[in-house]
C-alpha positions as CSV (number, residue, x, y, z in Angstrom):
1,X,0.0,0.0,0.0
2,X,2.8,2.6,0.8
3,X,4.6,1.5,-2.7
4,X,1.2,2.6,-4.3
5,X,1.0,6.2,-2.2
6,X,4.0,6.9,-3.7
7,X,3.9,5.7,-6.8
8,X,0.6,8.0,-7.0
9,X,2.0,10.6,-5.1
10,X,4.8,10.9,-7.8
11,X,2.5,10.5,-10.9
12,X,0.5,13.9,-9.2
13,X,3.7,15.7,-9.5
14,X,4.7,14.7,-12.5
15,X,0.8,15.1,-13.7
16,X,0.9,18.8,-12.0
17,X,4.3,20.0,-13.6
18,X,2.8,19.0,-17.0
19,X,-0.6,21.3,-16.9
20,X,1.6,24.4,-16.0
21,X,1.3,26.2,-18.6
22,X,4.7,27.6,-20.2
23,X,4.4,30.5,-22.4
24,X,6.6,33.1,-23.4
25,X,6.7,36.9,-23.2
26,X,6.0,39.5,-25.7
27,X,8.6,39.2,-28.3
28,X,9.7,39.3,-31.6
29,X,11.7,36.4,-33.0
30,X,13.7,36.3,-36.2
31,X,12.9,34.8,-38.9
32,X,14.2,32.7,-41.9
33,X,15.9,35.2,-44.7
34,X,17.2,37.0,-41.5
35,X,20.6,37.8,-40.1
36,X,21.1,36.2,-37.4
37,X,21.7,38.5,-34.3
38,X,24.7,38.5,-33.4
39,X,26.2,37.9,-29.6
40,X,29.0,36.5,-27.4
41,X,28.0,34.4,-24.1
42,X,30.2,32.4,-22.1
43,X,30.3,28.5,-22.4
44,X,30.2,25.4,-20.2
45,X,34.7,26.3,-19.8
46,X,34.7,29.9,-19.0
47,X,35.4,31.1,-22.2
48,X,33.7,33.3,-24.2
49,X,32.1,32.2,-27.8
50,X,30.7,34.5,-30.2
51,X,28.2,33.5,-33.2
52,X,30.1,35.6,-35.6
53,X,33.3,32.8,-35.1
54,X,31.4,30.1,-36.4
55,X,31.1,31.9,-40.0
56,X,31.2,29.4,-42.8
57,X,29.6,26.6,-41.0
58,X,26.2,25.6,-40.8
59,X,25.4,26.5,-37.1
60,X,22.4,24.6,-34.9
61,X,21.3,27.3,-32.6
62,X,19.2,25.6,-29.5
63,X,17.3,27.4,-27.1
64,X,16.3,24.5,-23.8
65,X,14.6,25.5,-20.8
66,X,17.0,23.8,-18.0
67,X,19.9,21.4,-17.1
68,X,19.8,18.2,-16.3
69,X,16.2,17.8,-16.8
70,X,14.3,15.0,-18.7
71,X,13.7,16.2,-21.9
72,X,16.5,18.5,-21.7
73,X,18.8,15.4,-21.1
74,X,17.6,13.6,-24.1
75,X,17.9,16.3,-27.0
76,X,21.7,16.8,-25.6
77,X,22.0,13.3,-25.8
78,X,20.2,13.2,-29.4
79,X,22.7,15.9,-30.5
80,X,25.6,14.3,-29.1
81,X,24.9,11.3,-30.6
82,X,24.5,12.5,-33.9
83,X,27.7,15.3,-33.7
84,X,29.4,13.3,-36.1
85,X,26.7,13.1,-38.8
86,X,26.4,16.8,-37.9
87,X,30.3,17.6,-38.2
88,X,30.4,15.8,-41.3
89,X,27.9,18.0,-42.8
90,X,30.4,21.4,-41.8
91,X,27.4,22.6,-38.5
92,X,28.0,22.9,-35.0
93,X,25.9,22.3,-32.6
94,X,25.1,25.2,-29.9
95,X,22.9,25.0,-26.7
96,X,21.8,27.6,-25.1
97,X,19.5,28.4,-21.7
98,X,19.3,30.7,-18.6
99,X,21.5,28.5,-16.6
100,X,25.3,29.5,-15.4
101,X,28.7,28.3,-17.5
102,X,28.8,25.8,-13.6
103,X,25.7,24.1,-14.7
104,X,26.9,23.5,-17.8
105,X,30.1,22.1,-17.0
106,X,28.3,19.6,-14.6
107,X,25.3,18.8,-17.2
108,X,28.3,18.2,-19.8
109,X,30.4,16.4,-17.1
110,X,27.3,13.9,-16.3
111,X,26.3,13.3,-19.7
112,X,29.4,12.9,-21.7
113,X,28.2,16.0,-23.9
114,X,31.1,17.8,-25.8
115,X,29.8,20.2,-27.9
116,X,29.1,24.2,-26.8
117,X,26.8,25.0,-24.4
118,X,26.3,28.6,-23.6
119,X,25.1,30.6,-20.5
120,X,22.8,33.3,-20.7
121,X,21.7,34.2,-17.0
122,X,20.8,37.5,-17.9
123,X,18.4,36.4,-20.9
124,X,19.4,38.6,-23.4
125,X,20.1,36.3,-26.2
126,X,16.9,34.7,-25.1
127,X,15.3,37.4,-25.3
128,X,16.9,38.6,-28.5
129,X,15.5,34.9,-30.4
130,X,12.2,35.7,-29.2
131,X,12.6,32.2,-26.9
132,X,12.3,33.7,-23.2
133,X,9.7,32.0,-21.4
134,X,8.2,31.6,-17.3
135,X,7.8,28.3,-16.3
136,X,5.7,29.0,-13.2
137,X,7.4,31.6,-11.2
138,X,10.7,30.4,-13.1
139,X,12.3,32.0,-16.0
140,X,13.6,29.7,-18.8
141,X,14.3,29.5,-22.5
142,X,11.7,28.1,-24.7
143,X,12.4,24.8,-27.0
144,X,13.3,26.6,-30.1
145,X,15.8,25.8,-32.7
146,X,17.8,28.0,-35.1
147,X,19.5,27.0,-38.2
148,X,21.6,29.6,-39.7
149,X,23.7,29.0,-43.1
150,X,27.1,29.3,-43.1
151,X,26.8,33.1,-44.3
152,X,25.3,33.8,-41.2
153,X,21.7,33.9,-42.2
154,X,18.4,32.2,-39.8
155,X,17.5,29.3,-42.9
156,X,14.7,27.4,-40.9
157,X,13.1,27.6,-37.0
158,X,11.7,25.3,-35.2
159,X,9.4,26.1,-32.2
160,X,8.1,24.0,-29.3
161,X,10.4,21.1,-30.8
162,X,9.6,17.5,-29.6
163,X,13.6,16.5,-27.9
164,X,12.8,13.3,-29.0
165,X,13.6,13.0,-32.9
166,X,14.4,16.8,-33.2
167,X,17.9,16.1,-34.0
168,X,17.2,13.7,-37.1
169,X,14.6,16.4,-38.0
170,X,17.8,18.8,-37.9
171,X,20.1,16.8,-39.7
172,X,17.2,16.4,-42.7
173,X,16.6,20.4,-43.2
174,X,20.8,20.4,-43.6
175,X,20.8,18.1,-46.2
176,X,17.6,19.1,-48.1
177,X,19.1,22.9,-47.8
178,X,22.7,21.4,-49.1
179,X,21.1,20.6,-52.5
């Protein structure tokens, strides 16, 4: 009986954190045929990577809401998996959310993940993609993906992605766009 309390005790949780409702602010996000706002953040090492350096490679621009959190786990892992398929094809892969460069270095620690994720604590970048959200009382970034071309232009955006095949989804729009 106290294995069923629980267990039904957890599934409320889990039940009540999926009705809150996430939605984002007022804002304007950039769209295909763009430029691609430009910026520098810090990553999951200290240093300090700006978009501009990734010029002539196809870049994958992710906005997630947090760290080491389900879904958040399994499109880093997705991407991770696939960085090869995604190297071969001349992209990087970028992540980027609300949390500190420390949380990032732990989430890549944990997980084995080894491309760039970025910090944005002050949600200006966020902000600037139109992907700032409030998750309860919680600021976060929205699932939103970016692809820019390698002359720097926003090619195709993806909103409220599913984590679960967006990486495959990614990797199609490169080739199809390679053509």
């Amino acid at each position: 009986m106290r294995k069923f309390a629980l267990f039904a005790g957890a599934a409320a949780f889990v039940l009540a954190f999926v009705l809150v409702t996430v939605h984002a602010a007022d804002q304007t996000m950039p769209a295909p045929g763009q430029v691609a706002p430009t910026f520098t953040l810090p990553s999951q090492d200290g240093s300090e990577i700006a978009l501009n350096s990734f010029r002539g490679k196809w870049v994958v621009l992710y906005f997630y809401p947090k760290d080491m959190t389900q879904g958040c786990t399994i499109e880093a892992h997705n991407f991770q998996r696939d960085l090869t398929k995604f190297e071969a094809d001349g992209a990087v892969i970028v992540g980027v959310s609300v949390d500190t460069p420390d949380s990032h270095k732990q989430f890549c620690t944990k997980e084995g993940l080894t491309f760039r994720l970025l910090a944005d604590p002050e949600h200006k970048v966020v902000d600037q993609y139109g992907s700032l959200g409030h998750f309860g009382d919680m600021t976060i970034a929205l699932r939103n993906t970016f692809l820019i071309d390698p002359q720097g232009k926003i090619v195709k955006v993806w909103t409220k992605v599913n984590p679960q095949n967006h990486s495959e989804e990614v990797l199609e729009a490169i080739n199809e766009m390679k053509k």
